[in-house]
N, C-alpha and C positions, 0 to 999 in steps of 0.2 A: 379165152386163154391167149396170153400172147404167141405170137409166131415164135421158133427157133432161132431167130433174129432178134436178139433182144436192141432195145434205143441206147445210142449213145448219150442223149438228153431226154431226161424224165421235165414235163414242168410240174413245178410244181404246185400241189392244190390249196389255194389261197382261199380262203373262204373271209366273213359269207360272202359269196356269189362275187367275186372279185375273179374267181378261174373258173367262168361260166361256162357254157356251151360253146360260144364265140371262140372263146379263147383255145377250149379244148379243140374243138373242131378245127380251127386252124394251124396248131401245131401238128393234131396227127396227119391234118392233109401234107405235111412234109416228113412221114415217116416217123419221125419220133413219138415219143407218147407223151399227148393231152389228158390232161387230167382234169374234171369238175371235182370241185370242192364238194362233199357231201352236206357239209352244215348250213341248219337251217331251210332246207328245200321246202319244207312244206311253206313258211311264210312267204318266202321267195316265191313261191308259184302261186301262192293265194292273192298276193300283192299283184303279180306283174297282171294276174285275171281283173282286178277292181282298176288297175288303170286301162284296161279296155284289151290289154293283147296283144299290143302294138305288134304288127307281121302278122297276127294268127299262130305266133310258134307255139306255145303252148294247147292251144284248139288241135291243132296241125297233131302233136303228139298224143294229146289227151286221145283224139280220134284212133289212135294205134294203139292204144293200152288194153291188153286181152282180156279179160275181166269183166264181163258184162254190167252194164250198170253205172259202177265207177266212176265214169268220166262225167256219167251225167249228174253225178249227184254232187260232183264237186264244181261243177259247172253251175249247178242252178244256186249253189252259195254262194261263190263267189266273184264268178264274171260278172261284169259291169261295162255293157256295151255304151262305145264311145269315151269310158273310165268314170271315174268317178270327180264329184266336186273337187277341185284341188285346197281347197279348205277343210276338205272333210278327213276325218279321221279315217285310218285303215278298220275295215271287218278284223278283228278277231279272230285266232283260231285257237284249238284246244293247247294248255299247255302240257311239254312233255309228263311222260307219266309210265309209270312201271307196267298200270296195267291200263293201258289206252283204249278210247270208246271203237267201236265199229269207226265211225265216220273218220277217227283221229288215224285207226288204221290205214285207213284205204287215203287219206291224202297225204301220206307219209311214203306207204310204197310207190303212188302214181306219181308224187312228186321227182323222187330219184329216179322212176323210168322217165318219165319228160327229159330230163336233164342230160342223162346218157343218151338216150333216144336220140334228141339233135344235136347233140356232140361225134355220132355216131355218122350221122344225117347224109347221104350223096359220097360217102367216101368207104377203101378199105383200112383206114391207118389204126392201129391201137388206140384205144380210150379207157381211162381209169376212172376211178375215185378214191378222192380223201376223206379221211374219216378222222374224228377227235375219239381216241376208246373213253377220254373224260367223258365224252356224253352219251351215255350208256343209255339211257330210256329208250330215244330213235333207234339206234344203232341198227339192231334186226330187221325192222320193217324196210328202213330205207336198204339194205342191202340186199334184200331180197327183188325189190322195185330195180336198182341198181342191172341184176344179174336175170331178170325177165326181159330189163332191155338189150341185154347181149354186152356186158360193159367186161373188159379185155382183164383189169387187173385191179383188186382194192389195196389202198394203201392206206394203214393205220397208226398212228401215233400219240402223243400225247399222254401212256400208257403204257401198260402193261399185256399188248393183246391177243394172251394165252388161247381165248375161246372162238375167236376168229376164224382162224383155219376150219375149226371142226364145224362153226354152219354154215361157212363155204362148201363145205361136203354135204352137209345133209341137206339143204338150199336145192343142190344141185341134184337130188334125187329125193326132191318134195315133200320131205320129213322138217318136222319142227325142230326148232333148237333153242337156246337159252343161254344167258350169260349171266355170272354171279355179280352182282348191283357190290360196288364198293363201298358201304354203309357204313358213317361213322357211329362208334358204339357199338358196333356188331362184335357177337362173340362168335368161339367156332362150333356154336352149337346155333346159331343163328343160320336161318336158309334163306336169305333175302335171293331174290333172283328177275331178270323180265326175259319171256318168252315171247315167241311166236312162229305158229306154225302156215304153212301155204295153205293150209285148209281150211282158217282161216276167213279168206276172202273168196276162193272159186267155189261153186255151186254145191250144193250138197251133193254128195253122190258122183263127183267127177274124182277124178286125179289129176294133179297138181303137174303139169308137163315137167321131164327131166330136162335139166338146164347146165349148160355150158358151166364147168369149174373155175372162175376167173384163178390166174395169180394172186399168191397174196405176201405183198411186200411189207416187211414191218419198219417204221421208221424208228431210229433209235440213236444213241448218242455215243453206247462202251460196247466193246467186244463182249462185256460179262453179260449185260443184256441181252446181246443177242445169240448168245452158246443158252443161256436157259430158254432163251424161245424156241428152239432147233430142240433141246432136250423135252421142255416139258409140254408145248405146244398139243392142243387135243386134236392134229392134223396136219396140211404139210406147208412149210413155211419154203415157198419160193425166191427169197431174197431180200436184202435189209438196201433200208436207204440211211446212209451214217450222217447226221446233223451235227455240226457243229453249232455254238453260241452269237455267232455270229447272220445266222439267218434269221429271217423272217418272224413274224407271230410268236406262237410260246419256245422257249428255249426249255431243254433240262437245266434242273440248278444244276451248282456246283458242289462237285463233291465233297465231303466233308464240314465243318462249319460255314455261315456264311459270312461272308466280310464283304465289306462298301468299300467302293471308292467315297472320295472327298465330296462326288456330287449325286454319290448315292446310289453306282450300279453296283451288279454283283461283281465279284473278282473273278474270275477265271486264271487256272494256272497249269502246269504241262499235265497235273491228273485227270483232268476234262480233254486230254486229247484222245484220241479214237486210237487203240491198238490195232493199227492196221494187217498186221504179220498175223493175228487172230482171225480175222476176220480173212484175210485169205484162206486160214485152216479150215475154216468152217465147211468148204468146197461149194460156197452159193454166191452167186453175183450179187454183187452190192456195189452203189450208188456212191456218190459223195455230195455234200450238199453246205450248205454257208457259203457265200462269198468265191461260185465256183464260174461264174459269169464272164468270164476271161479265156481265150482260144489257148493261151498256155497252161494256163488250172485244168483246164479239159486233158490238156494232153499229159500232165503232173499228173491225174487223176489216172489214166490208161496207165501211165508206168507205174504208178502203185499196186496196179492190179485190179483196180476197178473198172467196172464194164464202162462208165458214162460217171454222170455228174445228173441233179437235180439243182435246179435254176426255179427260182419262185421270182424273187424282186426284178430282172429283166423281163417275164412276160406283165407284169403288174400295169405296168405304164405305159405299153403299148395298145396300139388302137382299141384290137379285139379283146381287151379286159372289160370287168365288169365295173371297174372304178368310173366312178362320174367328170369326165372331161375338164370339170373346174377343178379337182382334184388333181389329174395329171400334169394339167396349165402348171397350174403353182408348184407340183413338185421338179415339174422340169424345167423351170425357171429359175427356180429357188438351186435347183444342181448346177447351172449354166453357170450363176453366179457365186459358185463355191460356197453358199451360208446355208448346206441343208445338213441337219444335225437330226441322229439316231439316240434316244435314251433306251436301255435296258431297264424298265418299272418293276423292281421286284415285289409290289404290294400291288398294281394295277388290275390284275387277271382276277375273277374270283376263283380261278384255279388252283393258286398258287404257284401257279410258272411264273419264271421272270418274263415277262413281254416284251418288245420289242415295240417303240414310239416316233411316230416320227413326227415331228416337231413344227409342225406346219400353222403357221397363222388361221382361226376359226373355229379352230379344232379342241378337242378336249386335254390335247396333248402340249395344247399352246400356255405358257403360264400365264397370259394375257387375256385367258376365254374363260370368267365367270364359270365356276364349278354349278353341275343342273341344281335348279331350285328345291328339286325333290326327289327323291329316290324311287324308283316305280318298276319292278321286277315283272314284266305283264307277258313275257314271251321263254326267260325260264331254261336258258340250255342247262347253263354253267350251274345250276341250280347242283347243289350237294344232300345225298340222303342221306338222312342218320336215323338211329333206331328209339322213339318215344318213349316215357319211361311204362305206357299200358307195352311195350315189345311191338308196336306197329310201324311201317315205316313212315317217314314225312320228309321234307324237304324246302330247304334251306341255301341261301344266298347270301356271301356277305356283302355283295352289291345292291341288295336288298334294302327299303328301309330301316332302320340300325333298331330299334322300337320290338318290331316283329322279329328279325335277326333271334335279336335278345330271348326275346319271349319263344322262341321255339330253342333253347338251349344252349345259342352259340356264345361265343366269346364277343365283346365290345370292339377290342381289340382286333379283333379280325378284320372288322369293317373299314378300317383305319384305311384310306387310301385306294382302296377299289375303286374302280370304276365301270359302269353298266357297260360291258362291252357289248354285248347279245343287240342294243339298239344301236350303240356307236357304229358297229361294223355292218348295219344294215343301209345305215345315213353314208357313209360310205361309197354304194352304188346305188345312190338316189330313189331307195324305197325308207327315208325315216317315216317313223311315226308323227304323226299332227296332233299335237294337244294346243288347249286350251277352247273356251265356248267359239272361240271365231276362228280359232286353224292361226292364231298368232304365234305358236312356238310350236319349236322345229326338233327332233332330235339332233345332238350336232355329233359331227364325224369322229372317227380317231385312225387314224390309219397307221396301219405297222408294214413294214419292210425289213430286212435287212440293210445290216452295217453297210453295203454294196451301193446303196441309194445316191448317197452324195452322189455317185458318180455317174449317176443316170444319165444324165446328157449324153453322153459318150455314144450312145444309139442312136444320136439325130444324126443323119447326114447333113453335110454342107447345105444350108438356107432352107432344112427343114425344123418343123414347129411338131413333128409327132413322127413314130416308125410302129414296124407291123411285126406279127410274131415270127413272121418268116425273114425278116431284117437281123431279128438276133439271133437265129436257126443258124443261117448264115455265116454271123460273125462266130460264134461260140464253133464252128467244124469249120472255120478256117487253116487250112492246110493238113487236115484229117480226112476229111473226104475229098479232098482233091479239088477243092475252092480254093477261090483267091479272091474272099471277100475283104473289104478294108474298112 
């Protein structure tokens, strides 16, 4: 749980693995709160064990994870002492699933405790996680893994995330819990649902130790949103982080119809702004977040009445992110020289959020980079259930082959412009997948930010080429805490 103290800066959780351990871990060593990203941890940790481990951190955690057993049995699948061929393809692991194998279990929970675990690591400062409530299959397991390693506060978005609070409670006093699976086709006589309980995975015959209640922040975009989380929540909702359209990753649409601009983003107009005089009634601290990266927007944000601000696109780029160095090079080159441009994709996501692109030469987001030769769904977040016409569930992608799409019931038309984010945003922090017989092709990137990007540069100091999370700690509580950073 967090201290009494709440942070003036949340960072924010960038996934996958872009607001890793490193990242988190050095923000909270400055008091505020580090956040990992939750998505994706289990490939995240399968991957970084077949490249051999580099540090031991992972080993290093695995060896801490209470649960006898576990560590070794995901050790003996997938470490790869010294790593593996760099031609060869990544191991495999199971894809998500409503009702996951034992093994899919336990490297799901261990993987979120690894992660908090060293975020956690040498220091006292808060550490969170983020969560997608779109990807509802993990969700349980990893929050549970999450809250065994002692993780301060879960943050949820992308959603609707009524059921959250309540297996935070029951998590925490080693009862099972369950969330209703969003199923297209579902009627209200339909009980789609994924569970899981702590018992689970400890020993037969043991009890499930009682565990620390993290906070739990919802992120969200309207005051209405967030008066029904507060009313209908099955638990207790500790405070909202308010996202505007202008940050990072998925955006909420816009209200009412949708309309383009001339080169195709969404419109946004004053009913997409956050009723803030609401959101003070509600009497729970809240966050402000889009384009808040500024020591005067910090202090705009405190006169509004919010406790702090959430900052994603400033820690992105600095050292201790999970982004791959040639990644950061170019975008902080590409800001130096004023030509780095942000598109809003509103067909990109197979979520159906508008996304956030950034427009970087190699990338998938470049219109210069050959679209992939083939479409290959083999990891499966963003994956959508819907209900068979035998009433069973199955699941579905429109970033999917369009073939298969079709043939399990979806629309043509859906497929229209997605893009496989699930492997873009792994190639990202330089764990893509390697296809083809000889390791010649690559997954390629796609990297999202916020609108804020262009202006990245603005973190170098004079005659430097990178900065650290504590560089923009610094700047962002310029003249708040009684610094005179410049």
């Amino acid at each position: 749980m967090l201290t009494s103290t709440l942070p003036i800066i949340i960072q924010g959780g960038m996934g996958a693995g872009v607001s890793d351990w490193r990242l988190a871990r050095a923000v909270s060593c400055t008091g505020q709160l580090g956040v990992v990203s939750g998505t994706a941890l289990d490939v995240i940790v399968t991957r970084r064990l077949q490249l051999g481990d580099p540090g031991g951190h992972v080993q290093r955690a695995l060896a801490a994870f209470p649960i006898a057993g576990v560590a070794d049995n995901i050790l003996s699948r997938y470490f790869v002492s010294g790593g593996k061929v760099p031609d060869a393809p990544f191991k495999s692991k199971p894809l998500p699933s409503d009702r996951p194998s034992r093994s899919a279990l336990e490297l799901l929970v261990a993987s979120s405790f690894v992660e908090v675990f060293l975020a956690r690591d040498g220091h006292q400062g808060p550490v969170g996680i983020n969560f997608l409530e779109k990807i509802q299959a993990t969700l349980l397991p990893s929050l549970y893994g999450a809250m065994l390693a002692g993780v301060s506060c879960v943050l949820v978005g992308a959603g609707i995330p009524r059921t959250i609070p309540g297996a935070l409670d029951r998590f925490a006093r080693g009862e099972p819990a369950e969330v209703t699976l969003d199923v297209k086709g579902a009627t209200s006589d339909d009980h789609f649902v994924t569970s899981f309980s702590p018992t689970e995975l400890w020993p037969a015959g043991s009890r499930p130790p009682a565990l620390g209640r993290p906070a739990f922040f919802a992120i969200v975009s309207s005051a209405t949103l967030a008066t029904m989380l507060v009313k209908k929540s099955n638990g207790r909702v500790d405070g909202f982080i308010v996202e505007g359209p202008t940050a990072g990753g998925h955006n909420a649409p816009p209200r009412g119809p949708l309309r383009l601009t001339e080169v195709g983003e969404p419109i946004y107009s004053d009913r997409d702004q956050p009723d803030l005089e609401e959101f003070r009634g509600l009497g729970l601290p809240f966050w402000l977040a889009g384009s808040y990266a500024r020591p005067e927007r910090v202090t705009e944000a405190l006169r509004c009445g919010a406790v702090g601000v959430q900052v994603g696109t400033a820690f992105a780029y600095c050292e201790e992110s999970g982004l791959t160095s040639g990644i950061k090079d170019r975008t902080l080159a590409m800001s130096k020289a004023k030509v780095l441009r942000v598109f809003t994709d509103p067909t990109a996501s197979p979520t159906g959020f508008p996304f956030k692109l950034v427009q970087l030469p190699g990338t998938l987001a470049d219109p210069a980079t050959p679209e992939r030769s083939a479409r290959v769904c083999d990891l499966g977040y963003l994956r959508h259930a819907y209900k068979k016409p035998d009433g069973s569930l199955g699941w579905r992608c429109p970033a999917e082959p369009v073939e298969d799409f079709v043939n399990k019931g979806g629309s043509e038309s859906e497929t229209q412009g997605r893009k496989c984010l699930c492997n873009a945003l792994l190639a990202n922090i330089g764990l893509e997948q390697v296809r083809g017989q000889t390791g010649e092709k690559r997954e390629l990137p796609l990297v999202t930010s916020g609108d804020d990007v262009a202006d990245i540069a603005r973190f170098l100091k004079p005659g430097a080429s990178t900065y650290r999370a504590e560089d923009v700690i610094e700047y962002l509580l310029r003249g708040i805490l009684g610094t005179d950073a410049t």
